[in-house]
C-alpha positions in Angstrom: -16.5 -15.4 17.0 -16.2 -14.8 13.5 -19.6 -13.4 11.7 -20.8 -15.8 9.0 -20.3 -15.0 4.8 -22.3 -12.3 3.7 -24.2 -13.3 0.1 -23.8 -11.5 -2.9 -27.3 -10.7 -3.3 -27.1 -9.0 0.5 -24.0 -7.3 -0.7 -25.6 -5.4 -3.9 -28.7 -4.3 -2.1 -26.1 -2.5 0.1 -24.5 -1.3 -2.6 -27.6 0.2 -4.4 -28.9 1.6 -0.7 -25.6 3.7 -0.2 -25.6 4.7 -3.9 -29.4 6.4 -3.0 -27.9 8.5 -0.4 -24.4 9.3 -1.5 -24.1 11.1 -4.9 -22.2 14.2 -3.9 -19.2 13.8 -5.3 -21.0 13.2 -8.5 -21.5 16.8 -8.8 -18.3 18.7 -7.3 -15.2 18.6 -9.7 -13.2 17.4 -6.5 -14.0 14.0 -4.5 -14.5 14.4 -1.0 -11.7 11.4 -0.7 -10.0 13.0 2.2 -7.7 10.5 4.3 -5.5 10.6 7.2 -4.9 7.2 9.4 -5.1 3.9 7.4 -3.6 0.7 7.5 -2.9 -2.4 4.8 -5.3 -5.2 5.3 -2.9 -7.2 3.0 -2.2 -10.9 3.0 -5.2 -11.7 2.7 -6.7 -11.2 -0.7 -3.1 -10.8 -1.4 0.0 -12.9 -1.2 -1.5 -15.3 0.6 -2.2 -18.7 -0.4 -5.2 -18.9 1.8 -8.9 -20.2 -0.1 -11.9 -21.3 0.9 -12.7 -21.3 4.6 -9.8 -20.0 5.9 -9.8 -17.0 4.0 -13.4 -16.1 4.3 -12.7 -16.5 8.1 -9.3 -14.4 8.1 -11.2 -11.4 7.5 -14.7 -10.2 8.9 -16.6 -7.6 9.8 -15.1 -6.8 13.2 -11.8 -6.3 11.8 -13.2 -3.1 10.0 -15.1 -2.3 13.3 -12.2 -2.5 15.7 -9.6 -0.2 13.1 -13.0 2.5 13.2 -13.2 2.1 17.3 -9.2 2.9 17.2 -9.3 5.6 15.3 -8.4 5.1 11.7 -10.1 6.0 8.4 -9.7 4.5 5.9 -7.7 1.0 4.5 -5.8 0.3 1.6 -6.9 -3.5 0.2 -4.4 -5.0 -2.0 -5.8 -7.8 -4.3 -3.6 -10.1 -6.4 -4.4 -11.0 -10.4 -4.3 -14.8 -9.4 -7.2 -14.3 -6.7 -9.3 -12.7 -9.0 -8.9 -14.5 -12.3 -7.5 -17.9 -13.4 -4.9 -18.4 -15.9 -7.4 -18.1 -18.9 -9.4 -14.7 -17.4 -11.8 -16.5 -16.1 -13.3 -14.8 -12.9 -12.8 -16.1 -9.1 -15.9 -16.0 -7.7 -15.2 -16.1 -4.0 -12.4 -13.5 -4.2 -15.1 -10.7 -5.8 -17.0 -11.5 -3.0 -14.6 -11.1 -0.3 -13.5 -7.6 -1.9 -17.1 -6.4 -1.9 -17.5 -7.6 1.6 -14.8 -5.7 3.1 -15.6 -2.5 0.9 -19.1 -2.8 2.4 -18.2 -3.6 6.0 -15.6 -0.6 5.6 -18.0 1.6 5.1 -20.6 0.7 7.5 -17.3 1.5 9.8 -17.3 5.2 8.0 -14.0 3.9 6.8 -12.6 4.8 2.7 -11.0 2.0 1.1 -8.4 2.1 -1.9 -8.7 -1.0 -3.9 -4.8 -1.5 -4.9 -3.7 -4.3 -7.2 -1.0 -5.5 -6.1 0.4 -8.0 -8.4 -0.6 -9.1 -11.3 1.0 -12.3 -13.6 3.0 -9.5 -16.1 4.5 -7.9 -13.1 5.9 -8.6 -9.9 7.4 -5.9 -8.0 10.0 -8.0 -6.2 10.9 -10.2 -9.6 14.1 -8.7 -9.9 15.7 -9.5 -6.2 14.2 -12.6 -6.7 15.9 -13.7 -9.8 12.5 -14.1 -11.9 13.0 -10.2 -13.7 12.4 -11.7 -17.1 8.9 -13.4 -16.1 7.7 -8.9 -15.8 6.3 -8.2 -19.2 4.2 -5.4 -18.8 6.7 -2.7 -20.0 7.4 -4.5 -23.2 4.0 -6.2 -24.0 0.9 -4.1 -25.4 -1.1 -7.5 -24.5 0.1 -7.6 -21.2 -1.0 -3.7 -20.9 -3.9 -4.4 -22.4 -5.2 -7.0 -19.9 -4.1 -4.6 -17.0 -6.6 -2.4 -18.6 -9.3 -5.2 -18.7 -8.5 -6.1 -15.2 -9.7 -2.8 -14.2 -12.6 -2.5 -16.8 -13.9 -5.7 -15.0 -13.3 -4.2 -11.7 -15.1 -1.0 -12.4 -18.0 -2.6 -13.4 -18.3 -4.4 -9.5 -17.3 -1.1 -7.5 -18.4 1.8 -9.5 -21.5 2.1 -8.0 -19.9 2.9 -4.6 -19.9 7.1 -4.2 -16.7 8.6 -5.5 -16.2 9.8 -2.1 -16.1 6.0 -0.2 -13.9 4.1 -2.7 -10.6 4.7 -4.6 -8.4 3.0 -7.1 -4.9 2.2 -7.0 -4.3 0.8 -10.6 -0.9 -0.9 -9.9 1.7 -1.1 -7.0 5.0 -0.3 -6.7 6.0 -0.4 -10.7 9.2 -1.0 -11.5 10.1 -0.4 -15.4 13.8 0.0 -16.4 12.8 3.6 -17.9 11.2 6.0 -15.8 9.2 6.7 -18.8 7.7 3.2 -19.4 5.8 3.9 -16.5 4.4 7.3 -17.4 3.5 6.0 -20.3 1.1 3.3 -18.9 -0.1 5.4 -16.7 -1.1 7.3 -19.3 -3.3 4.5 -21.3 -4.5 3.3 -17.6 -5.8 7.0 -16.4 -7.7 7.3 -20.3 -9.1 4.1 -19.9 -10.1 4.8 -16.3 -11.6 8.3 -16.7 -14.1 6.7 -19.7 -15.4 4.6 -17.8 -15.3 6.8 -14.0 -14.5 10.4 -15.0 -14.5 11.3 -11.4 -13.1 8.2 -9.3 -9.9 9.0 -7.2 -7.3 7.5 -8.4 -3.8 6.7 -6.6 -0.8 7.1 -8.7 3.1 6.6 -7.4 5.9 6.7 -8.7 8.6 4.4 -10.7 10.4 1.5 -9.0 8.8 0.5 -6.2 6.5 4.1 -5.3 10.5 5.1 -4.2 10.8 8.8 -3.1 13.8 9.0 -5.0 11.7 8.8 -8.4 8.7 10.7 -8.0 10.4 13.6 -9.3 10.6 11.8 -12.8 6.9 11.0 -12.3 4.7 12.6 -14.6 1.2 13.1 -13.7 -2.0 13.6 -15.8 -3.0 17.1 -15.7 -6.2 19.3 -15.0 -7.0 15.6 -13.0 -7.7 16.7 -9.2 -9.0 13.5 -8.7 -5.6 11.9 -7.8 -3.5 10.8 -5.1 -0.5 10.5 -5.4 1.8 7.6 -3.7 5.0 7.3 -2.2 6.1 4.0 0.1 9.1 4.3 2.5 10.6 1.7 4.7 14.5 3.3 5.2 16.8 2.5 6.5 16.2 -0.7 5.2 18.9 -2.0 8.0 16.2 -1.1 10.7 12.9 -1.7 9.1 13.9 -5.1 7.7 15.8 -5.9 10.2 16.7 -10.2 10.0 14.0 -10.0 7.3 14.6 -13.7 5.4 13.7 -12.1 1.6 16.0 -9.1 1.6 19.8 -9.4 1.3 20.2 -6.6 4.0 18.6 -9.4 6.4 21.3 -11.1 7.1 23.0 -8.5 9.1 23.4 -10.0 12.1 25.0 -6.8 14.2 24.0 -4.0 16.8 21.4 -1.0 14.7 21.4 2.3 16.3 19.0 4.9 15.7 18.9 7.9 15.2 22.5 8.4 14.5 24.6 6.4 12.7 23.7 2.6 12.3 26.2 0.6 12.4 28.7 0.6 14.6 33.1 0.0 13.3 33.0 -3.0 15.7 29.6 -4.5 14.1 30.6 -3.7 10.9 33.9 -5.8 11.3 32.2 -8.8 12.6 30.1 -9.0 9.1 30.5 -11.0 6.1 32.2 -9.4 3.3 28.4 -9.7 1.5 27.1 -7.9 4.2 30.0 -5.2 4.5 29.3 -4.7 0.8 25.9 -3.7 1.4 27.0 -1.5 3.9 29.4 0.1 2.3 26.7 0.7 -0.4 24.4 1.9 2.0 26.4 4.2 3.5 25.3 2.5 6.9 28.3 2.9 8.6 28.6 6.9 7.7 25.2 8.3 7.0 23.6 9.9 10.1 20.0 8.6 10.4 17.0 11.0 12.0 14.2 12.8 11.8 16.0 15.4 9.5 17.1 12.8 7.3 13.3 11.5 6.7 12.5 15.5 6.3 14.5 15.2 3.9 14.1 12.3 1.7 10.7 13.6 1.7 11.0 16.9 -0.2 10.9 15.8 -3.8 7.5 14.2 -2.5 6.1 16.9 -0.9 7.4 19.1 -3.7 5.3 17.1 -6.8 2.2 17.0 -4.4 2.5 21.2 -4.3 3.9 21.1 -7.8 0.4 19.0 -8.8 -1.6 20.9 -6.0 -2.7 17.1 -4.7 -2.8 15.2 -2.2 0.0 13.1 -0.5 0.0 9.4 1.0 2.6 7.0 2.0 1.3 4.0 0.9 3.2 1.4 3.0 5.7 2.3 5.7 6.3 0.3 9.0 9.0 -2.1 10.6 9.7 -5.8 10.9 7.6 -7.2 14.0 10.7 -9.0 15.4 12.9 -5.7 15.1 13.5 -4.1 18.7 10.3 -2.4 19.6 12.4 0.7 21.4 14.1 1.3 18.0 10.9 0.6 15.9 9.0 3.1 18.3 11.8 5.5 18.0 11.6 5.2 13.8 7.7 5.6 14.2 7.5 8.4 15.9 9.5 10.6 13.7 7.7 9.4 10.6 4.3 9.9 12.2 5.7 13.7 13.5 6.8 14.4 9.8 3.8 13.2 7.9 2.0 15.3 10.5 3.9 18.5 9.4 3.5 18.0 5.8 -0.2 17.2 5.7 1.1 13.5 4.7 -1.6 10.7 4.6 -0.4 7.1 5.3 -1.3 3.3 5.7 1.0 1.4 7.7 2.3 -2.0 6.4 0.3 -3.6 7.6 -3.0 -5.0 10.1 -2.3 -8.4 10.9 1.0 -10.1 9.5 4.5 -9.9 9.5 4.6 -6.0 10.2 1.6 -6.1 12.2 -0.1 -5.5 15.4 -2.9 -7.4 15.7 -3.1 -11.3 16.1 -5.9 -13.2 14.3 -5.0 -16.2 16.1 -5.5 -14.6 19.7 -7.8 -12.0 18.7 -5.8 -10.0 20.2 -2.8 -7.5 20.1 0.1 -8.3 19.5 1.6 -4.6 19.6 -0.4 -2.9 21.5 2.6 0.0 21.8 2.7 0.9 18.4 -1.1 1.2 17.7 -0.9 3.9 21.1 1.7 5.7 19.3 -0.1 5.4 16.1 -3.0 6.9 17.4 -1.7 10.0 19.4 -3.2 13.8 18.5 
């Protein structure tokens, strides 16, 4: 049975209580933010359309228990803009309540949290494949930028008093700016405006168009700052991890994937529709050999800015499709899990409890209890 909603007034006594006994991060010049095993607890105060009842019950206090009891260490919470505020700025009450909730019951669990805002009205990271690219505004309007900022002003002034060590924030995901250096820009007036207000708060930072690996090279991180994180997402191939996925174009394959090796078959790849075959063809599919060295090595420009920076690495989201064939989605796991391993990688799987998932709020139950096992292994 789900526990019953936790007041605000409870909520800020804990608050003030674990402020008492956690202020050593307020003297070191680095966080003790360390993290390792997370997952997404997204869809919840994020693109979701759930209010009221149903979304104070979707999330509770034994959620955060049960991902400690397993093994992780931290989660990554995305919130939306339209949760949090209405159209005119005004606050959401029952969202800011929810957030501190779970921050709370995280750490009771000894778990971190990064706070990421994950969309907000001025940018949508899917807007483009969606055919709605000219409703994102944020690169080309300084009010737009300037509201981001707000946003987070307002947000400070909730979660600052948790320790530097228990809570980080993830000022925007997955940007995607037609110039590389659009974003680096805004990142720029974000981390200023940030570090006036929390000169010591961890901060996660990732890279242009969608936290690609591809573009992290052109990322351009604030320096003598070794209070970041920075942020990579990966989900390739695309053909596997999406696999019959309704939103992506690459979901309508309809063929035979093989991994490792290469993906698509001659025979499969004849049966497509030229659409298809075009993506494909684009994706080199049908050619490119797909394995563990091929992760290794869309990983090095990564791996190379976290050295380059001296800072800490995390995939941010990474997982597969629940109705993609388990044996190739365990397969695709476990080399991911063995490279992050080798490169000191921290990571938050996409996600807890939805469509790329593995537990079921409905049955309280698991719905994947393979992949949490493989997760999980030393």
């Amino acid at each position: 049975m789900k526990k019953a909603f936790i007041s605000l007034a409870m909520i800020a006594m804990t608050m003030l209580g674990f402020t008492a006994c956690s202020t050593k991060s307020e003297t070191n010049d680095v966080n003790n933010f360390r993290i390792q095993r997370g997952t997404n607890v997204s869809h919840w105060l994020s693109q979701s359309e759930e209010r009221g009842e149903a979304r104070r019950q979707h999330i509770q206090e034994d959620d955060f228990e049960r991902l400690a009891q397993l093994g992780f260490d931290f989660v990554r919470l995305p919130i939306d803009e339209v949760q949090f505020w209405d159209e005119e700025g005004n606050k959401l009450p029952e969202a800011w309540d929810l957030m501190v909730n779970a921050i709370n019951w995280a750490q009771k669990h000894h778990l971190r949290t990064i706070v990421d805002l994950h969309i907000i009205r001025s940018h949508y990271f899917n807007a483009s494949l969606e055919g709605k690219g000219d409703e994102n505004t944020l690169f080309s309007s300084e009010k737009a930028q300037q509201d981001l900022i707000e946003m987070w002003y307002q947000l400070s002034d909730v979660l600052k008093g948790y320790s530097n060590d228990s809570v980080a924030y993830e000022f925007m995901n997955e940007p995607v700016a037609d110039d590389h250096e659009q974003w680096n820009q805004l990142i720029v007036k974000v981390h200023q405006a940030l570090r006036e207000r929390e000169p010591q708060r961890t901060l996660v930072i990732g890279s242009n168009l969608w936290q690609g690996y591809e573009t992290i090279k052109y990322l351009k991180v604030p320096e003598n700052d070794k209070n970041i994180i920075l942020s990579f997402h990966y989900y390739n191939p695309m053909i596997l991890t999406h696999y019959g996925a309704w939103w992506t174009p690459i979901g309508k394959y309809t063929g035979k994937v093989n991994y490792p090796g290469v993906l698509v078959s001659k025979e499969d790849y004849d049966a497509q529709t030229p659409e298809v075959k075009k993506l494909l063809d684009e994706n080199h599919y049908t050619t490119q050999v797909w394995d563990i060295d091929k992760i290794r090595e869309d990983f090095k420009d990564a791996i190379a800015a976290a050295k380059k920076y001296n800072l800490q690495l995390f995939c941010g989201e990474w997982g597969v499709y629940e109705p993609v064939n388990r044996e190739l989605a365990y397969k695709w796991t476990k080399d991911m899990l063995t490279v992050f391993k080798e490169n000191n990688i921290a990571w938050t799987t996409w996600c807890y409890d939805a469509d790329f998932g593995f537990w079921d709020q409905q049955k309280n139950d698991f719905k994947d209890k393979g992949l949490v096992d493989l997760l999980m292994e030393k």
